[in-house]
PyMOL Python script that loads the backbone (N, CA, C, O; Angstrom):
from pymol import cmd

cmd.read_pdbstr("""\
ATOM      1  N   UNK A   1      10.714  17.677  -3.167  1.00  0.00           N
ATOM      2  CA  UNK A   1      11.634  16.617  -2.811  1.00  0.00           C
ATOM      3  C   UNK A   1      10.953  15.243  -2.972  1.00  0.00           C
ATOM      4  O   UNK A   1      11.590  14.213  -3.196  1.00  0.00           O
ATOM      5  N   UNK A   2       9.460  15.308  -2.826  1.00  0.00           N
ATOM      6  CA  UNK A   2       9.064  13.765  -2.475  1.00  0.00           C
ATOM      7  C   UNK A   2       9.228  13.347  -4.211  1.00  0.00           C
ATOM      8  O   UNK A   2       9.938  12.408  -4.568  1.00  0.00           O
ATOM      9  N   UNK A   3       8.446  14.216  -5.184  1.00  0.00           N
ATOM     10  CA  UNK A   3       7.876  14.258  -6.512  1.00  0.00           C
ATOM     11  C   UNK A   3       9.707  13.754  -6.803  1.00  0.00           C
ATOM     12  O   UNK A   3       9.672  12.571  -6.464  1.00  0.00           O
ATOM     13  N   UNK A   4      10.966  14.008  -7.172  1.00  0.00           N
ATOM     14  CA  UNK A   4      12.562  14.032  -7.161  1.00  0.00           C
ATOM     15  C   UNK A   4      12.742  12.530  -6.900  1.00  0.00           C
ATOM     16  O   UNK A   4      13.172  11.627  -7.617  1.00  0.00           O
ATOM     17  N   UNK A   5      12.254  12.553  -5.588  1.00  0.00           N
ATOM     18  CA  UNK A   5      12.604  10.736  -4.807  1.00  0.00           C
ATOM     19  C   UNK A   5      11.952   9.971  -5.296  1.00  0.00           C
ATOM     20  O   UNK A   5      12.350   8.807  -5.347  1.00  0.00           O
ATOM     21  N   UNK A   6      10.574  10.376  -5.896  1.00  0.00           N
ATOM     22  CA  UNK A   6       9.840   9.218  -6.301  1.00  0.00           C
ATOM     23  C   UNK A   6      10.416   9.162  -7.996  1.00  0.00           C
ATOM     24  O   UNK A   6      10.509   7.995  -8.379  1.00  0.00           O
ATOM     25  N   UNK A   7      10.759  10.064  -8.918  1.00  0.00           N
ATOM     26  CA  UNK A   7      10.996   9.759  -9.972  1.00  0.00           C
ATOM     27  C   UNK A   7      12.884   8.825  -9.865  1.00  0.00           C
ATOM     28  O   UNK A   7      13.311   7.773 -10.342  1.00  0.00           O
ATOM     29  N   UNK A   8      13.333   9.613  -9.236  1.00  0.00           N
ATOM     30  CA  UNK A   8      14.345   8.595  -8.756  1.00  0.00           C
ATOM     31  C   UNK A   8      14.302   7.360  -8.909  1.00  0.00           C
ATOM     32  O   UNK A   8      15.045   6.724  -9.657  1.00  0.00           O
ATOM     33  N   UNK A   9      13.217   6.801  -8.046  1.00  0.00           N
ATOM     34  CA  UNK A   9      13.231   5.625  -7.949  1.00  0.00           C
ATOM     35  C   UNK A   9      12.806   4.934  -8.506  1.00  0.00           C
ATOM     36  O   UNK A   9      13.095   3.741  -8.412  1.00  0.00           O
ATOM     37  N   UNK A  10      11.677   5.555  -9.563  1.00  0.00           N
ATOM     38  CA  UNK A  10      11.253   4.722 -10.843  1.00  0.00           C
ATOM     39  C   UNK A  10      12.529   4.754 -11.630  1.00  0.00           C
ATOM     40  O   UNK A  10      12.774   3.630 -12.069  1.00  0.00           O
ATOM     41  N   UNK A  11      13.571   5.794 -12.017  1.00  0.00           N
ATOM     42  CA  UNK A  11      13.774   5.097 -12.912  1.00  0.00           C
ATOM     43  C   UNK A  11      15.161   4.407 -12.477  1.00  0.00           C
ATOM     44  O   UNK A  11      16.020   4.055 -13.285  1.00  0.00           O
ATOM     45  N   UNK A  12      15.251   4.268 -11.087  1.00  0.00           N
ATOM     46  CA  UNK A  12      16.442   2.695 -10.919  1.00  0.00           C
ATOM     47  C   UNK A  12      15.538   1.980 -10.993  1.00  0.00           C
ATOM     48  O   UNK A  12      15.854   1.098 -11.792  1.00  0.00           O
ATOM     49  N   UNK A  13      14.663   1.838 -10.664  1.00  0.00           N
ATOM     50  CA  UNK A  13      13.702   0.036 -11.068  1.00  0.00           C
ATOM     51  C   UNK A  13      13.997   0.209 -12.127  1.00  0.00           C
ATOM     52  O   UNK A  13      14.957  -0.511 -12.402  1.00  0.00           O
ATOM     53  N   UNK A  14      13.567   1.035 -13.245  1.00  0.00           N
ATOM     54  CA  UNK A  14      13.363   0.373 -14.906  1.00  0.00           C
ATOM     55  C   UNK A  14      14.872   0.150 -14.711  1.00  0.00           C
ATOM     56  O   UNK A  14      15.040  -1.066 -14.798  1.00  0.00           O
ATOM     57  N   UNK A  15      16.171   0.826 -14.465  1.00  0.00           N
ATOM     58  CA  UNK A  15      17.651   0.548 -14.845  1.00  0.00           C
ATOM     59  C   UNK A  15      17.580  -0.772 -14.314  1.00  0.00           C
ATOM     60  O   UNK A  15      18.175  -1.495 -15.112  1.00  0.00           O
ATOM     61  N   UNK A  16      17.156  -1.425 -13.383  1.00  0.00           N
ATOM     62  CA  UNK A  16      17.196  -2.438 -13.151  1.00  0.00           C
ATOM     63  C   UNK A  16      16.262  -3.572 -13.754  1.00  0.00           C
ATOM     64  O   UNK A  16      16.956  -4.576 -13.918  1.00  0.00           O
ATOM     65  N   UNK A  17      15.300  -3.731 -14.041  1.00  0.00           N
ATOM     66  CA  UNK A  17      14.422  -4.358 -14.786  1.00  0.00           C
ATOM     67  C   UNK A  17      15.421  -4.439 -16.178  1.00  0.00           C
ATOM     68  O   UNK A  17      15.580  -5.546 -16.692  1.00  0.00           O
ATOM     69  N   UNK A  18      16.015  -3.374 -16.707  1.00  0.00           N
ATOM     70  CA  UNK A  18      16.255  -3.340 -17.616  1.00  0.00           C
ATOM     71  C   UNK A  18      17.592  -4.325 -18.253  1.00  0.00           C
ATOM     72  O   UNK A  18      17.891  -4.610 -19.413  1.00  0.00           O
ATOM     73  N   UNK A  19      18.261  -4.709 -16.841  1.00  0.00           N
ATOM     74  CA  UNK A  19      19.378  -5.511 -16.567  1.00  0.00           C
ATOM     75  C   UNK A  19      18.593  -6.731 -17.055  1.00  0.00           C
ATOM     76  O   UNK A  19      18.990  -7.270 -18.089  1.00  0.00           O
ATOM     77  N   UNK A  20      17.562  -7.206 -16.446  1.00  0.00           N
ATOM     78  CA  UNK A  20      17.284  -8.406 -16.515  1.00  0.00           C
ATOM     79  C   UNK A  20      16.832  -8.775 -18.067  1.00  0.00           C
ATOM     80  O   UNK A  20      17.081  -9.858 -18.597  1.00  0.00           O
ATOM     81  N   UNK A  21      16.282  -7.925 -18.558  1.00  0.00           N
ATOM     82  CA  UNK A  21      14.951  -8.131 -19.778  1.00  0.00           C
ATOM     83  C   UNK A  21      15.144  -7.190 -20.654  1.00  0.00           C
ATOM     84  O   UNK A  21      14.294  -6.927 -21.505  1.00  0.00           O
ATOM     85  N   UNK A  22      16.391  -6.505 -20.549  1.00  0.00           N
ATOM     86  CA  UNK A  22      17.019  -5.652 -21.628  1.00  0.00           C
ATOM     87  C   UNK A  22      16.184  -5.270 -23.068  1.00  0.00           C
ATOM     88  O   UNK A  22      16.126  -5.933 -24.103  1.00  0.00           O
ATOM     89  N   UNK A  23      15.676  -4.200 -22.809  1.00  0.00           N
ATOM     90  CA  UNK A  23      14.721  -3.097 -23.516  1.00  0.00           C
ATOM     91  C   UNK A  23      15.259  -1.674 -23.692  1.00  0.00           C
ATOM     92  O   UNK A  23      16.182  -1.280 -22.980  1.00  0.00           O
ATOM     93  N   UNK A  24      14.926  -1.208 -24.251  1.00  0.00           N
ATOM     94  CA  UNK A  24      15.528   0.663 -24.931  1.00  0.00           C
ATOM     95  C   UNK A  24      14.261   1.419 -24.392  1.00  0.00           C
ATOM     96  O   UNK A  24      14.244   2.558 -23.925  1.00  0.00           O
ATOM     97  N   UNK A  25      13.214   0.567 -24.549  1.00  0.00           N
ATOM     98  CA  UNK A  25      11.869   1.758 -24.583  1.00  0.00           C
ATOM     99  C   UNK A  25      11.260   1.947 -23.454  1.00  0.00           C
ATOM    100  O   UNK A  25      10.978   0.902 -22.867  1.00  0.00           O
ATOM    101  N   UNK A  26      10.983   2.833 -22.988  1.00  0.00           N
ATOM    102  CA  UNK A  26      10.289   2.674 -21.610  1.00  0.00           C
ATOM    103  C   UNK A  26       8.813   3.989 -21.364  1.00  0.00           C
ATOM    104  O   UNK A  26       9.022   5.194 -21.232  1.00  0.00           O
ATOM    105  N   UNK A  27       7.419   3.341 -21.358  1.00  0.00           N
ATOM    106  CA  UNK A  27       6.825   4.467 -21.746  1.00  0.00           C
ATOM    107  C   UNK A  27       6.038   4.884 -20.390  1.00  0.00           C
ATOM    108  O   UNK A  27       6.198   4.115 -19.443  1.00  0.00           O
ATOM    109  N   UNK A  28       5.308   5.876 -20.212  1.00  0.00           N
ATOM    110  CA  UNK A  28       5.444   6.631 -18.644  1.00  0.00           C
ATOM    111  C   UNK A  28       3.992   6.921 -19.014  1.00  0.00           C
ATOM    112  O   UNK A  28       3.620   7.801 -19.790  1.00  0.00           O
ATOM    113  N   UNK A  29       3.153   5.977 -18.287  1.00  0.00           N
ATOM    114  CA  UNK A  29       1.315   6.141 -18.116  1.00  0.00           C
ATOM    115  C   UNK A  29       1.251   5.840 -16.845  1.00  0.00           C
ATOM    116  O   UNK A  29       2.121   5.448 -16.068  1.00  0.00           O
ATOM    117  N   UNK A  30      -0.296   6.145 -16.651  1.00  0.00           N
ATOM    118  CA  UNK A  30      -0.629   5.782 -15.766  1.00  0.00           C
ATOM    119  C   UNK A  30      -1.693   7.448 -15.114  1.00  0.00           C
ATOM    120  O   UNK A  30      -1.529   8.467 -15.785  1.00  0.00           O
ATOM    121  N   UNK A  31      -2.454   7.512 -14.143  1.00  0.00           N
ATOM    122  CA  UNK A  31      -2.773   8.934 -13.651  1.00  0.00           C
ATOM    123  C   UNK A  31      -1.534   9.488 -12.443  1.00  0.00           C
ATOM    124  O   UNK A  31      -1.726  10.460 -11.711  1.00  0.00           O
ATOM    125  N   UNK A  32      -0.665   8.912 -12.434  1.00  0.00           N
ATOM    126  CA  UNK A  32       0.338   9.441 -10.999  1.00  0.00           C
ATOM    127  C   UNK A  32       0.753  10.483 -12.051  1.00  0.00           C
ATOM    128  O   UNK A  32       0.834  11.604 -11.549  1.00  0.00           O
ATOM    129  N   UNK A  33       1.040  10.442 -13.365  1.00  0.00           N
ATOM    130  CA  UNK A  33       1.604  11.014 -14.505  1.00  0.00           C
ATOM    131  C   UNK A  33       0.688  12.336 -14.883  1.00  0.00           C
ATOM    132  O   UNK A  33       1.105  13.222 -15.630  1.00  0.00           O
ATOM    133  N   UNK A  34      -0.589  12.348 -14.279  1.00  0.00           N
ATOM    134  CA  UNK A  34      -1.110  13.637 -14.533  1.00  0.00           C
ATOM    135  C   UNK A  34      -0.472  14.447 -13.529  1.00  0.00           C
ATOM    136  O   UNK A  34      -1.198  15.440 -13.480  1.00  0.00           O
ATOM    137  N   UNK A  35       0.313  14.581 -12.829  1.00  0.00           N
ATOM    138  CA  UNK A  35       1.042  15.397 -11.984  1.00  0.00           C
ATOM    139  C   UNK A  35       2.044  15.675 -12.787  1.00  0.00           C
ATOM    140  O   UNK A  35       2.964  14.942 -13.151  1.00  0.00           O
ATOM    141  N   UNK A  36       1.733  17.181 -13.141  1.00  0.00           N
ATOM    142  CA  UNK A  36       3.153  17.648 -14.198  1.00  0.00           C
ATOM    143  C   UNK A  36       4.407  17.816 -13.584  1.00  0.00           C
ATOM    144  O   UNK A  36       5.510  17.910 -14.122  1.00  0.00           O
ATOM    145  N   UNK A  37       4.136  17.842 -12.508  1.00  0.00           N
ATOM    146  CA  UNK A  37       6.380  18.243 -11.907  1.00  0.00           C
ATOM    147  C   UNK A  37       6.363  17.138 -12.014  1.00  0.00           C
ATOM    148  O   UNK A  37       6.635  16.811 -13.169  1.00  0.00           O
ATOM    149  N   UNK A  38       6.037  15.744 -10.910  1.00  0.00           N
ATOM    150  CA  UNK A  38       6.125  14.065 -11.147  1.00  0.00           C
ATOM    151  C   UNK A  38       6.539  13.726 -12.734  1.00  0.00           C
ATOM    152  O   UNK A  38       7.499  13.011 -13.021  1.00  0.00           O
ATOM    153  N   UNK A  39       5.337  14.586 -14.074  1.00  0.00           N
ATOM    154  CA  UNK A  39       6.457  13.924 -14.860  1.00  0.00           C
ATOM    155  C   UNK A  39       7.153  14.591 -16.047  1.00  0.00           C
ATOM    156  O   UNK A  39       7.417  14.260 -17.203  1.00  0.00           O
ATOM    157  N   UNK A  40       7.379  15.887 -15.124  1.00  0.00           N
ATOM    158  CA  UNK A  40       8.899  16.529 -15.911  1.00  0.00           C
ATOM    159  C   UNK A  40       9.962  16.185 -15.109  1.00  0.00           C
ATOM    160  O   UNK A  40      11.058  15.900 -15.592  1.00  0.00           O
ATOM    161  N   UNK A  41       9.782  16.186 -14.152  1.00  0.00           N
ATOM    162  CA  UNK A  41      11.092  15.900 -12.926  1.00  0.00           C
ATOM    163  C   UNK A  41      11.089  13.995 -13.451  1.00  0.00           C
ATOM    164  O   UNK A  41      12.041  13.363 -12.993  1.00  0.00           O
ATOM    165  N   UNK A  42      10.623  13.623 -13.862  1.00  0.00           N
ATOM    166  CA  UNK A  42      10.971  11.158 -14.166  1.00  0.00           C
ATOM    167  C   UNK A  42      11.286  11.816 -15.754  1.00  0.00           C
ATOM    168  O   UNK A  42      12.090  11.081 -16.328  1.00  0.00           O
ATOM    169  N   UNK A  43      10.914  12.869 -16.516  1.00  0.00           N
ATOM    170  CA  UNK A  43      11.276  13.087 -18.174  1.00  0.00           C
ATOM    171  C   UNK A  43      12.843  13.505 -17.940  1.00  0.00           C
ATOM    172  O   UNK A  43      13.504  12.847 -18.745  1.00  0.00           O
ATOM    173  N   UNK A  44      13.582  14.234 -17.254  1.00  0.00           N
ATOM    174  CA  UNK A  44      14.452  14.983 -16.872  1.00  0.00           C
ATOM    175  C   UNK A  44      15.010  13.968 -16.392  1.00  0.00           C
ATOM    176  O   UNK A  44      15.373  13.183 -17.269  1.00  0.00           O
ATOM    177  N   UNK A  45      15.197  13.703 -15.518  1.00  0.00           N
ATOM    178  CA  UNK A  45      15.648  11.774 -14.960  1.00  0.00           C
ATOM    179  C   UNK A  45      16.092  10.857 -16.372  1.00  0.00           C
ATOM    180  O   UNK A  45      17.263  10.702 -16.720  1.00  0.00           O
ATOM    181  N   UNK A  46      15.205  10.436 -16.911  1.00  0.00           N
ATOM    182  CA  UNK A  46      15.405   9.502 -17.926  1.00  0.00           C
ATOM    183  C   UNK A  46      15.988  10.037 -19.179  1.00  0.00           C
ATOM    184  O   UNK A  46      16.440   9.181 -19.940  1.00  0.00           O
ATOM    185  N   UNK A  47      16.084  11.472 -19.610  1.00  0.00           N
ATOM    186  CA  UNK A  47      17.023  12.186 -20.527  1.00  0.00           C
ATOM    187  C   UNK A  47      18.183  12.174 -20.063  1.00  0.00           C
ATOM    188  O   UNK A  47      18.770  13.122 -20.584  1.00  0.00           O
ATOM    189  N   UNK A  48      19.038  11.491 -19.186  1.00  0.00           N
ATOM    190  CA  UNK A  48      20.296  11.549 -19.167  1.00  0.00           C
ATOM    191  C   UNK A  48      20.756   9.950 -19.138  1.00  0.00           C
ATOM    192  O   UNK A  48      21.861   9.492 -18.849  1.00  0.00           O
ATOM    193  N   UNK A  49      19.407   9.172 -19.577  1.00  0.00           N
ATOM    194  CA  UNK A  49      20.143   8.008 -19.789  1.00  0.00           C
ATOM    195  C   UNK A  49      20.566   7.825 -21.097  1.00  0.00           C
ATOM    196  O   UNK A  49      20.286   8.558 -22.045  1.00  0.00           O
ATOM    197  N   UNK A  50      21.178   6.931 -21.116  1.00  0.00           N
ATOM    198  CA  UNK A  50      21.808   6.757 -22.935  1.00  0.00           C
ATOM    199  C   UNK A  50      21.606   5.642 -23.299  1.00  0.00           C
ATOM    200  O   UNK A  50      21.949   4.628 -22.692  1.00  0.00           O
ATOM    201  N   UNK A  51      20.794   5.714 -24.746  1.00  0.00           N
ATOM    202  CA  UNK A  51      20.865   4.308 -25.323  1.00  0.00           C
ATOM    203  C   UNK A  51      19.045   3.861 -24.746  1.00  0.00           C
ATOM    204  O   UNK A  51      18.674   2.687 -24.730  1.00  0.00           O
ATOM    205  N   UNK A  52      18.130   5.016 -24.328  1.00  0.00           N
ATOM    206  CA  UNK A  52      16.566   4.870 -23.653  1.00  0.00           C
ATOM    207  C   UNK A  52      16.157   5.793 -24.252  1.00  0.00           C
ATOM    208  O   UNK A  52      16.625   6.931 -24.293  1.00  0.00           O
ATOM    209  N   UNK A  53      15.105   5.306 -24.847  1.00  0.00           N
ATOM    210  CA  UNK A  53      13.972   5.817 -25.053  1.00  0.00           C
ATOM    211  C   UNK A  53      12.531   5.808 -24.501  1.00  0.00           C
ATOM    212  O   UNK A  53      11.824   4.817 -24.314  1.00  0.00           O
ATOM    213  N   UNK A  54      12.090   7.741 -24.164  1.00  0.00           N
ATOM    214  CA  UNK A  54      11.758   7.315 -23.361  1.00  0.00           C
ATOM    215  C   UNK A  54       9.948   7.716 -24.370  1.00  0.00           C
ATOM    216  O   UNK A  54       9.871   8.587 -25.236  1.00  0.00           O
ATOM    217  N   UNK A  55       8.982   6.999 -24.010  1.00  0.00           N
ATOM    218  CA  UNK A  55       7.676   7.464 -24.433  1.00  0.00           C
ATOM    219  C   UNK A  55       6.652   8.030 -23.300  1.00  0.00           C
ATOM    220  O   UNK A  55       6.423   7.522 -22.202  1.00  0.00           O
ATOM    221  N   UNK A  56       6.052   9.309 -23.902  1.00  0.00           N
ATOM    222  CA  UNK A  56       4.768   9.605 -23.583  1.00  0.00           C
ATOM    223  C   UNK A  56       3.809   9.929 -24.049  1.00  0.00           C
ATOM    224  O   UNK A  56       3.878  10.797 -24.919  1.00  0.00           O
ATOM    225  N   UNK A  57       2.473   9.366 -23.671  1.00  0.00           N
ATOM    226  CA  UNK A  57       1.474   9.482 -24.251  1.00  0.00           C
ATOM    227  C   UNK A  57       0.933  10.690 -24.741  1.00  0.00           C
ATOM    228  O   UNK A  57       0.696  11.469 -23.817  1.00  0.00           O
ATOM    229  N   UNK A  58       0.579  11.242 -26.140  1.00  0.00           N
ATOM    230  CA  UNK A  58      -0.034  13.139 -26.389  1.00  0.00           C
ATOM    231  C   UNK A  58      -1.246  12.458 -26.859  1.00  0.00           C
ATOM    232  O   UNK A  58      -1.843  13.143 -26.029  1.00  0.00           O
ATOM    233  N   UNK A  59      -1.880  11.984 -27.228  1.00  0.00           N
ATOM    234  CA  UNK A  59      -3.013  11.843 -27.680  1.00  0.00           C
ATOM    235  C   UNK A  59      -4.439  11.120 -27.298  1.00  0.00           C
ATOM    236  O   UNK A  59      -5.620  11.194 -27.638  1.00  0.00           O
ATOM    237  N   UNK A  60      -3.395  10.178 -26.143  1.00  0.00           N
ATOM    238  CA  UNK A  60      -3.773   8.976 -25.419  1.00  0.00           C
ATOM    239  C   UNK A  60      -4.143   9.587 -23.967  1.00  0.00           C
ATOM    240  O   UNK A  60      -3.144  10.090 -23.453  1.00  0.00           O
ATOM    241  N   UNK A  61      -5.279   9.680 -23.180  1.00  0.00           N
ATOM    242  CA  UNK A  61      -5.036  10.099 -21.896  1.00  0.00           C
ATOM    243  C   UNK A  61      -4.383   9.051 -21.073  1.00  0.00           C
ATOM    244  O   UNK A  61      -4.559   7.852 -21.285  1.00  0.00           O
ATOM    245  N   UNK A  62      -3.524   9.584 -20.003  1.00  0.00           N
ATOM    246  CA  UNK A  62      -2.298   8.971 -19.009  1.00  0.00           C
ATOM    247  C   UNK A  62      -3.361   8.426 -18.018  1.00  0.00           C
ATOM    248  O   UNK A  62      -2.801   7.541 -17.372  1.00  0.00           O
ATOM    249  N   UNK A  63      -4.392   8.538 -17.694  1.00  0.00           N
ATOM    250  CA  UNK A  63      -5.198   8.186 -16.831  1.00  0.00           C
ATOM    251  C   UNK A  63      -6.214   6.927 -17.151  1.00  0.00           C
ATOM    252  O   UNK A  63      -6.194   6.603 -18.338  1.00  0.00           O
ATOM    253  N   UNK A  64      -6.768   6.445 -16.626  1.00  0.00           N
ATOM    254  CA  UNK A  64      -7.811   5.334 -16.514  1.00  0.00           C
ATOM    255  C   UNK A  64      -8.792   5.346 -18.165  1.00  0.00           C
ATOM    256  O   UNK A  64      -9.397   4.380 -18.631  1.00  0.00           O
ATOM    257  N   UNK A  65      -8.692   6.655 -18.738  1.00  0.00           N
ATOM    258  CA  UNK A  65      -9.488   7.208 -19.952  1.00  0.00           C
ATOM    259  C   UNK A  65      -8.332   6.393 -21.250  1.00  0.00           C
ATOM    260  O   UNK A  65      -8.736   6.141 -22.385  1.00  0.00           O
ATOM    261  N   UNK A  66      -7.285   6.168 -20.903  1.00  0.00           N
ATOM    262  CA  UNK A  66      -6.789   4.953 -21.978  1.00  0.00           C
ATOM    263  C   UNK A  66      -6.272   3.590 -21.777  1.00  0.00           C
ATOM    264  O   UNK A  66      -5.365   2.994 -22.357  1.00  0.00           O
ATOM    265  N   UNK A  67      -7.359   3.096 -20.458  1.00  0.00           N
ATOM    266  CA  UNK A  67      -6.799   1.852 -20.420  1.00  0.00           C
ATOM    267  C   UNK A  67      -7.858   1.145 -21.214  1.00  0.00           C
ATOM    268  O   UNK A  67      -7.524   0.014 -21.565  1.00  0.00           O
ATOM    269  N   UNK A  68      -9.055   1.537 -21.583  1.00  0.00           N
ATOM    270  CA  UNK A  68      -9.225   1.038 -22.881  1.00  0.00           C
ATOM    271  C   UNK A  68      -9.107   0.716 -24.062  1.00  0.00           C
ATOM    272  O   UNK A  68      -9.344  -0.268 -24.764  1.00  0.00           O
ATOM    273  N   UNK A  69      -8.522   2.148 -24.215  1.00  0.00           N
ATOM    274  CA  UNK A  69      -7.958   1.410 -25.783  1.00  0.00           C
ATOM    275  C   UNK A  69      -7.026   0.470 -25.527  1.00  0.00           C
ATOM    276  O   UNK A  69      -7.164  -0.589 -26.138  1.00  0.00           O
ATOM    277  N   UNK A  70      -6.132   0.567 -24.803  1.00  0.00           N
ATOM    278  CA  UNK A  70      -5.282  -0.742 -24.597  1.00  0.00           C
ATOM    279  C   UNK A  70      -5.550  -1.932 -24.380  1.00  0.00           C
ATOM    280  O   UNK A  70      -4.776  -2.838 -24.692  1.00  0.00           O
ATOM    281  N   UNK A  71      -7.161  -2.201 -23.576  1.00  0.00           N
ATOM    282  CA  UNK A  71      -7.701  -3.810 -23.787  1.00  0.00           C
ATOM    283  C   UNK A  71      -7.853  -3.839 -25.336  1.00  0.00           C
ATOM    284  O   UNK A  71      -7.800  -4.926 -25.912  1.00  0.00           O
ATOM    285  N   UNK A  72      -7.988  -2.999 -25.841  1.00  0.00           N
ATOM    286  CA  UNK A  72      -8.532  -2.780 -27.340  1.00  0.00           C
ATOM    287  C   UNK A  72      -7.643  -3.496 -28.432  1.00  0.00           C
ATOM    288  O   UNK A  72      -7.734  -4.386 -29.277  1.00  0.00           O
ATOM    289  N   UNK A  73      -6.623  -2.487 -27.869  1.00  0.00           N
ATOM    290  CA  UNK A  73      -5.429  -3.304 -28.952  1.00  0.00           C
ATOM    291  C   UNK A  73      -4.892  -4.958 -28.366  1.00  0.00           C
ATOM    292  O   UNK A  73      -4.406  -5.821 -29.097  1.00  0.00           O
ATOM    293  N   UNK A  74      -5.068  -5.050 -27.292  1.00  0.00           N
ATOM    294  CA  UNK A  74      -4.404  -6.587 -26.985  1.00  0.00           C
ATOM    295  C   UNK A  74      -5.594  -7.234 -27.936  1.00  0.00           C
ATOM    296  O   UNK A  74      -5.390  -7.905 -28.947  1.00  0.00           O
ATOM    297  N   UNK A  75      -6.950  -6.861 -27.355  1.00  0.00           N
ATOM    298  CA  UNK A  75      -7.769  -8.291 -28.068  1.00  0.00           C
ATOM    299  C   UNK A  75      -7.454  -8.065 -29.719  1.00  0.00           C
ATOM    300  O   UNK A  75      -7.210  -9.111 -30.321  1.00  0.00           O
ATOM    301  N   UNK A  76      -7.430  -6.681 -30.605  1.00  0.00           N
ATOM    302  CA  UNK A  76      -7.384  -6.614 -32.031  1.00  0.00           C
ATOM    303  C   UNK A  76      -5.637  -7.799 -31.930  1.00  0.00           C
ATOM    304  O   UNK A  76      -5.567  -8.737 -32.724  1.00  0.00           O
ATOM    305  N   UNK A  77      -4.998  -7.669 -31.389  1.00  0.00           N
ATOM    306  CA  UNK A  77      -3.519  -8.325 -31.521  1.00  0.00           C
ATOM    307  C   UNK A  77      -3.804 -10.053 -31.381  1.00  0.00           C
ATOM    308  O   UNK A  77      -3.272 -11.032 -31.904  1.00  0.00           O
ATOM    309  N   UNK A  78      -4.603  -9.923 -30.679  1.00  0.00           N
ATOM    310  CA  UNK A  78      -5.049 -11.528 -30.247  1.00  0.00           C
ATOM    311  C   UNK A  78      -6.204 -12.081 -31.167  1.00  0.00           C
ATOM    312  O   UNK A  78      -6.283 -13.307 -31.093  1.00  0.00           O
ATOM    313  N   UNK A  79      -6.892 -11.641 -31.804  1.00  0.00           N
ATOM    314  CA  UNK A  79      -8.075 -11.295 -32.653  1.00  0.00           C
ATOM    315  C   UNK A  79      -6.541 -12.189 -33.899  1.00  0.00           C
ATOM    316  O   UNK A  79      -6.316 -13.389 -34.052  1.00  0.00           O
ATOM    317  N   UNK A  80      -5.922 -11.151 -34.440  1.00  0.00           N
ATOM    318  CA  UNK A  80      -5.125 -10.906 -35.736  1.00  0.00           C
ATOM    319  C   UNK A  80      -4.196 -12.284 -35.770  1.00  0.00           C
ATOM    320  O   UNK A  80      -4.087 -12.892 -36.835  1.00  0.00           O
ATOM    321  N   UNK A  81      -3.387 -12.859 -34.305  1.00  0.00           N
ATOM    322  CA  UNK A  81      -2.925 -13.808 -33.748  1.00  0.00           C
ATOM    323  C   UNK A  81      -3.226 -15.025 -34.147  1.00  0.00           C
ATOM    324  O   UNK A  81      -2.481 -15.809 -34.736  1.00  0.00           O
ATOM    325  N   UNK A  82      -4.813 -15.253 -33.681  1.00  0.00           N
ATOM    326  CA  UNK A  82      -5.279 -16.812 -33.124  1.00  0.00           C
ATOM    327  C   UNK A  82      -6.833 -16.016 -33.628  1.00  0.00           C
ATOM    328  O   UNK A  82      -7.743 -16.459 -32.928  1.00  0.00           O
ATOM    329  N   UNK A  83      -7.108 -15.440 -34.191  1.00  0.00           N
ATOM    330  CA  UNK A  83      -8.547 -15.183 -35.433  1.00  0.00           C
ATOM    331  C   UNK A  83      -9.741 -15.538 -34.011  1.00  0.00           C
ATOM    332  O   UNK A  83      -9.597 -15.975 -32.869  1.00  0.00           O
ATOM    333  N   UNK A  84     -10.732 -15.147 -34.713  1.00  0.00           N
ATOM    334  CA  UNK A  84     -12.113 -15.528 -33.958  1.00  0.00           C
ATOM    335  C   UNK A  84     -12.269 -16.245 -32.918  1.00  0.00           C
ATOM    336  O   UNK A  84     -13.397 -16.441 -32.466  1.00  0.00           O
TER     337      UNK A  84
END
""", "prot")
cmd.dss("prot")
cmd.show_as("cartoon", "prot")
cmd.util.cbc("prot")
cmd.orient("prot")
């Protein structure tokens, strides 16, 4: 029930976020996400929205092990941006 309530409620925030700043994509990291019911029960949730897409990471670990590459790509983006 808690794992149900909590995906619940993520995804009325994104329905709501989504009001404001209107986006399709919505991708699901983080380590709360290494809890597999948490995120088949928020995958199951967000498959009955329409018109969302939803992403998860297979290659990328969901945990603290890919928040590097992600400083990675901002600076290569900012690097490519505004150069040296």
């Amino acid at each position: 029930k808690f794992h149900l309530s909590l995906g619940k409620l993520l995804v009325k925030s994104v329905l709501k976020l989504r009001q404001e700043h209107s986006f399709d994509i919505v991708v699901l990291s983080g380590g709360v996400f290494n809890n597999k019911l948490l995120l088949e029960l928020t995958q199951s949730l967000f498959d009955k929205i329409n018109n969302m897409t939803l992403l998860i990471p297979s290659q990328i670990p969901l945990g603290d092990g890919g928040i590097s590459l992600g400083q990675a790509a901002v600076c290569a983006a900012k690097e490519k941006k505004y150069g040296k």
